[in-house]
Structure formats: C-alpha cells, structure tokens
C-alpha positions, -999 to +999 in steps of 0.1 A: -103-543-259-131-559-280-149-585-269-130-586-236-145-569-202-124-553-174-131-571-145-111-564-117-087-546-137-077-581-159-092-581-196-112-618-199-131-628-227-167-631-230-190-652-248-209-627-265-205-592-281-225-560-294-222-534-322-210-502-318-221-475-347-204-444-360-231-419-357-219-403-390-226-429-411-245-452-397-221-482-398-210-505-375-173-501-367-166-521-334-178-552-313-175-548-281-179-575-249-214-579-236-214-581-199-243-601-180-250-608-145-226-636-140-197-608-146-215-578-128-212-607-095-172-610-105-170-579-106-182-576-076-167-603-059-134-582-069-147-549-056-154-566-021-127-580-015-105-554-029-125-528-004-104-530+029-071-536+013-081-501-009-096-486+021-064-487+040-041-475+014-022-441+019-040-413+006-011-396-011-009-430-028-044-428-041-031-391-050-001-402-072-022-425-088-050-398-101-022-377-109-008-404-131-038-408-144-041-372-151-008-372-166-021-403-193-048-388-204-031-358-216-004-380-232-029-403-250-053-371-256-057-376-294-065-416-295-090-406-266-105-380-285-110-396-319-122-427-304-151-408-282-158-389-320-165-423-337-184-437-308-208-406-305-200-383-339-190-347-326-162-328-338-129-343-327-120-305-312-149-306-290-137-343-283-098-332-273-118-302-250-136-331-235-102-352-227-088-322-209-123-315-192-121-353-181-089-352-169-092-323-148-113-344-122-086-368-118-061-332-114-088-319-088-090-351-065-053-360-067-057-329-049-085-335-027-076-371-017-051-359+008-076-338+029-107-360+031-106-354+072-127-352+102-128-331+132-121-332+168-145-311+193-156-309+234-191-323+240-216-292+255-213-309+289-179-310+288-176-346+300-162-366+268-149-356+234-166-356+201-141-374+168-158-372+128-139-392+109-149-399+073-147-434+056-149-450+024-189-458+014-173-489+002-183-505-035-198-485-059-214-489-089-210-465-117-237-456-142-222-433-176-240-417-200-228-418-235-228-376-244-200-374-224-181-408-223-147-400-208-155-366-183-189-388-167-166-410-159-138-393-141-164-370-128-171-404-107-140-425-105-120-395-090-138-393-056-140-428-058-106-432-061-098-402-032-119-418-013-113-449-009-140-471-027-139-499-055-160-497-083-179-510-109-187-489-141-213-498-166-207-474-199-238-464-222-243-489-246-237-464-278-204-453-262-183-485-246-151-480-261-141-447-240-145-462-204-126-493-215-099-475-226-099-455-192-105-490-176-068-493-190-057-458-184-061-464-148-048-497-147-016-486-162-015-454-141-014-482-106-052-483-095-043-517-079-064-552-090-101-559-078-104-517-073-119-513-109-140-531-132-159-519-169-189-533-177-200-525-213-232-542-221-261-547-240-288-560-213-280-530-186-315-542-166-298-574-160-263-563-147-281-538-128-306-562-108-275-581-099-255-555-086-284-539-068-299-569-052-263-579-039-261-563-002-223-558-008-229-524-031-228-495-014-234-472-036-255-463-069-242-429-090-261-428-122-258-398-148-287-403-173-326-396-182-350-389-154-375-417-163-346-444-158-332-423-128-368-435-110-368-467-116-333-471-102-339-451-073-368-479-069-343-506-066-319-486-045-349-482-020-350-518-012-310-518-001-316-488+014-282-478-014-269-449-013-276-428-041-266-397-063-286-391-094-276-368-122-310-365-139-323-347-167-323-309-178-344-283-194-326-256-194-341-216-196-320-193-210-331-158-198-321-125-223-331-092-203-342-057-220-309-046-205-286-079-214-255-074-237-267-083-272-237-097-284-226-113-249-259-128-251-255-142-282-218-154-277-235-175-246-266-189-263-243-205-293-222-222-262-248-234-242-272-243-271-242-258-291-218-274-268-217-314-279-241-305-309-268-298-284-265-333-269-261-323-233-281-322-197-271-283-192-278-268-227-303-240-232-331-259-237-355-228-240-349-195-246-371-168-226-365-137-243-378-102-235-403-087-261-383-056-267-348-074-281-362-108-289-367-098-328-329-088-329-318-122-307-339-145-326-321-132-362-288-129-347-291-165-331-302-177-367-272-160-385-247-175-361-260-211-358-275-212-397-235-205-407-221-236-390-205-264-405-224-297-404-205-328-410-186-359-399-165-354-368-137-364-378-135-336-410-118-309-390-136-280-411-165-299-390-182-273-363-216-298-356-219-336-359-240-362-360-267-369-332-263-402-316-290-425-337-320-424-360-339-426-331-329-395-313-331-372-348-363-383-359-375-376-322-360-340-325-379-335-359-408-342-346-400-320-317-396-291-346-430-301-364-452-300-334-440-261-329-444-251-365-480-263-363-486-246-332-471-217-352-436-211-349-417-194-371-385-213-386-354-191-388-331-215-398-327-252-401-353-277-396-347-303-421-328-333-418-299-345-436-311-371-464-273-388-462-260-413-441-255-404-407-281-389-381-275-355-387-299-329-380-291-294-390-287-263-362-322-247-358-337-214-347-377-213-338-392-178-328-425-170-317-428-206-298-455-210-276-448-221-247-470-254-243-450-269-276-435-297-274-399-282-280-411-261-246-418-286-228-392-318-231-352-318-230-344-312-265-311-329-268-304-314-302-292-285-317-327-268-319-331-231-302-367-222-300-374-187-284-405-174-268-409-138-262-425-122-223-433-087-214-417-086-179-392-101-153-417-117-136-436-136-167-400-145-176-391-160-144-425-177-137-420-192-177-384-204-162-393-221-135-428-240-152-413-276-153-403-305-129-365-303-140-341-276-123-310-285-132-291-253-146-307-219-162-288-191-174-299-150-172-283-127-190-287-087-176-266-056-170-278-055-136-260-066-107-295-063-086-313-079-114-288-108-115-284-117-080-328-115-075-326-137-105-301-160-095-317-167-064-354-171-073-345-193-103-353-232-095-323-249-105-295-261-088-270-239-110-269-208-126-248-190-154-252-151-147-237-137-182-221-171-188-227-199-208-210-225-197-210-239-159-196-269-160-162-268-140-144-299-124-140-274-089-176-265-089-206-288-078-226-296-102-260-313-099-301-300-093-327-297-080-367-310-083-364-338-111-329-333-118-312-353-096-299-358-058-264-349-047-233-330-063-205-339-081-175-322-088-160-294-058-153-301-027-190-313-020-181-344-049-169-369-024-190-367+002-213-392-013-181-415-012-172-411+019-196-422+053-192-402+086-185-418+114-185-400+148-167-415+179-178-408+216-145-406+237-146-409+273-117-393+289 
C-alpha cells in the first residue's frame, strides 16, 4: 500500500509520499501516498458516478457485504492490530480490543441495512395519503482521527455502506496505514468500484477545499479537535453540506460521598487510561467530594503510578507512547502550570528522557480549578483531581466549559444518579461506569462537542435524506 492511494477502490501510484513515525521511538517506519486535490476530484468523480448504481443495490446485499467485512476483520485481527500500534504506539492488547470494537459497527449495520424504511400514514383531512421514504444522502466525505484509526472509521463507513452512499475517507496524517488497509478489507469483502476511496495525505486543507467546493458532496462527517471542527463547518456553510461533527471533550468525572470506593476507582483507571489517555471521552477532570477525595486521590496514584510504561508492541506493556513530541511536551506543560498554581503531584510528572514520546501516568490533587490541566482536553494520561463540598458545587464545576461531550458520576444513589444524569451538560453519561462507548449506542454531544450521533439506530440518519410523497387517491 505505500505510496499508492485508493481511489475508487483501484491502488494508483502517486507522485509524492509522506513519513509515517513509530511513536515509540521516534523513527520513521513507512511512506505512505500523499494525496492532493487532483485525486480528492477522482475520487470524487468515482463516488458520483458510482452513487445511483450503489443507491439502487439490494440492501441485503449491502448487508452481506458488512458482514463480510465483519468477518475480515476478525480474521486479519492481529496484522490490524500491530499495524494501528506502530502507527500510533499503544499496547497491541488495547489495539486487538480496538479491531473487535471496529468491527462491531460493520456487525451492527449489516444488521441495520435491512430496515432503513419509511412509513405510510392518512393525511388529517383524510383526502390523500402521506409516504416517508428514506434515501441515500449521496457522497460523503469522511474525516478520521488518528487515536482511533480503524473503529473512526467503521463507526462512518457502516451507515454509509447501509445506507447507500459512496465515500471518500481522508485518514489522520500520523495514522494512514489503518484506513488503507480497511480501504482493502472492504474491497476484498465486495464493496463494489467507485463506492470507496482513501485519501492519506499530507496537505488535508487542500483535499478538503476540493471536495467541499465541489457541489457533488453531500456530506461532511469529521471526528477531530473543535478548533478544526469550525473552520470546516465554515466551508460546509457555503454548500449548505450536510454535516456531523464529533468534536472535542473535557470530560468530569464525578466521585460522590456515597460512591463505591473501589468501583470508583476501577472506573477512573478505564476512563482516564483507555488509549493511554489519548481519547475524546476520557476523564479529563476529576470532581471529587471533600470527604473521600484524600482516599481517591492515593488510591488513583497507587493504581496508575504501578503501570507499565513502554513500547506497544512489548506485551508486558500496559501504557505507550503519546502520538509526537509535540503532544507530550504540550501535556508537560499542562502538568507545570498546575504545580505552580499549587497542585500536589502524587505520581508521575516527568517525562521519559528515551526515545519515544512517552509521558508517564500522573495523579495531581488539590488542582484548582482555573489550571490549565482544568481547563483544556488533556489527551494524556494525566488525572488531576479537585476537591467540592457539595452536589451542587460539584455539578456547577462539571458543567463550567463549552465542551459536553460525556461525564461520568459515580453514587450509591439511584435518586442521586438519575438528578445527576439529567442536569449534567453532556451528550452522554456513565452512571457507575467507565466506559460508554458501544457500537449500539449513539454517541456524540452537546455545546462544543459536536452535531449529530453516531453509532445506534440514530447513526444513519445523517446518511440517509427523507423524502415524503403526497399521494392523491
């Protein structure tokens, strides 16, 4: 696959290539194709005139092929898994977990692909009949992030595909390698020529302005950081595109007087810890009551101060590398700015003087809350904790920011929860949970966080238009 794009499910040679860098060492292990705008339009070109041809095709044959698909995955699980490790460093378990969690949205819309429907109803007057029918949106163009570069992917190509539509995906720059091997997956498991392109690149603004200027595009699904999620939605606006934005988190975690301890603690490793911290719905800050936030801050600094830091591919290996220098000398700084605003370090907060851009598993008590580390999506596997009085100071802390993507509480109270659950400003919660993410739940948020679901039932609507026929009898 290197230095060859996916256009239109054929692999052509390009003219010009990128680097792709193992996070744990620092080194460049691939090339990879660089598309530009002249292969975004062929791809497009494909997707068009692929559209009606896909359109029309049985749904039960759009099912077989996701199910095929499903079926690939899980037979090619390890050479997924330990090429997403090199491209973005975690621990090739957590990579395998991510294969099955990827697959599992082709599983769930093989499934729904036969039951995208409409409905048939008597006008109030009585005098014609009302027909919903639900069509494919029609090209799409696919935006990944690289934290998770195989389950970002099939969170969006399986509606697609159930649906109805051709696309166009355009991988994160760090992480190419993934979606062009599910560029091939999917080939293999019969999604038909001109249906699917992959675009890995290195000048993303300029693929973009050709795609989105081009009045053929339908769609725009981008998973990424809020700043770029703007600025796209910008260029959407003069289409009048349709959009779903996955947007950026910042995550409370809430510990009640009356939470489980060591419930609480089980969650707060998973949701802090998950991908190394590198993820939209970790615990980003943790809102602790005053009377067990001594005994959660030391037992959150035992559990994450005892993991294993390393490559991922050493399977003794429990945390990996962050993705680039960039992002860990970010997070340290992120660490400083509390300390001087006088946090107390529990754990942690140095990083790694080897190759690699490792940064080592961090607990911060007594944080205040306008730090820095309070503040921004963290991205890292840093925990700082902040300690409140009450329920409301705790809930009035959670919901102080523009993002609202997922929180989690954690109380022995069913009254407590539910009041919680639905005062909290996010578009997902974990009560007593943490971990949310689930290929037959929606997933997405609310304020700065994004626009539209995927994943559930509620996943394809954003594929699919509705289309409503007046019937005269």
């Amino acid at each position: 696959m290197e230095n060859r794009l996916f256009i239109g499910g054929t692999w052509t040679a390009a003219e010009t290539s990128f680097d792709v860098t193992d996070p744990s060492t620092g080194e460049v292990f691939a090339s990879v194709a660089d598309a530009g705008a002249d292969a975004a339009v062929r791809a497009l070109d494909a997707a068009a005139a692929a559209q009606a041809s896909w359109a029309a095709t049985a749904p039960r044959e759009r099912s077989e092929i996701l199910r095929r698909a499903y079926e690939l995955m899980h037979e090619r699980a390890e050479e997924l898994a330990r090429l997403t490790t090199r491209e973005m460093g975690r621990p090739l378990a957590e990579s395998l977990g991510e294969v099955a969690y990827a697959a599992e949205f082709l599983r769930w819309y093989a499934e729904e692909a036969v039951r995208v429907g409409g409905e048939y109803r008597v006008a109030p007057g009585g005098d014609y009949r009302i027909l919903t029918t639900r069509q494919p949106t029609g090209p799409a163009y696919l935006v990944t992030p690289w934290n998770f570069p195989l389950s970002m992917v099939t969170r969006k190509v399986g509606p697609a595909i159930a649906a109805g539509c051709t696309m166009i995906i355009k991988p994160a720059e760090a992480t190419p390698l993934s979606a062009l091997a599910l560029g091939g997956l999917l080939a293999d498991a019969g999604v038909p020529e001109g249906v699917l392109s992959v675009l890995p690149t290195n000048r993303a603004p300029e693929v973009t302005d050709a795609l989105v200027a081009d009045g053929r595009l339908r769609l725009l699904s981008f998973t990424g950081s809020t700043p770029v999620g703007r600025k796209l939605m910008e260029q959407a606006a003069g289409k009048v595109l349709r959009t779903t934005m996955e947007l950026g988190g910042n995550a409370p975690f809430l510990v009640f007087d009356d939470a489980d301890l060591d419930a609480a603690l089980n969650g707060a490793v998973l949701a802090k810890m998950r991908n190394t911290g590198e993820s939209c719905v970790a615990a980003n800050r943790f809102i602790v009551h005053e009377a067990v936030a001594e005994d959660f801050a030391a037992g959150l600094a035992e559990r994450l101060g005892a993991l294993r830091l390393g490559p991922g591919l050493d399977p003794e290996t429990e945390v990996g590398p962050l993705i680039d220098q960039r992002a860990r000398d970010r997070v340290a700084g992120l660490v400083t700015d509390a300390l001087e605003r006088g946090a107390t370090l529990r754990t942690g907060g140095k990083p790694d003087d080897g190759p690699g851009w490792f940064y080592p598993p961090t607990v911060l008590s007594g944080v205040p809350v306008d730090a820095r580390v309070m503040r921004e999506e963290i991205f890292a596997p840093v925990a700082p904790i902040a300690a409140f009085p009450d329920e409301a100071s705790m809930i009035a802390a959670a919901n102080d920011t523009e993002a609202g993507l997922v929180a989690y509480a954690y109380t022995r109270d069913l009254s407590r929860a539910l009041r919680v659950g639905e005062v909290l400003e996010t578009g997902m919660v974990g009560i007593n949970r943490g971990l949310v993410s689930n290929p037959a739940a929606p997933f997405g948020g609310v304020k700065e966080s994004g626009i539209g679901r995927e994943g559930g039932f509620e996943g394809i609507d954003d594929y699919v238009e509705l289309k409503y026929l007046a019937v005269g009898l």
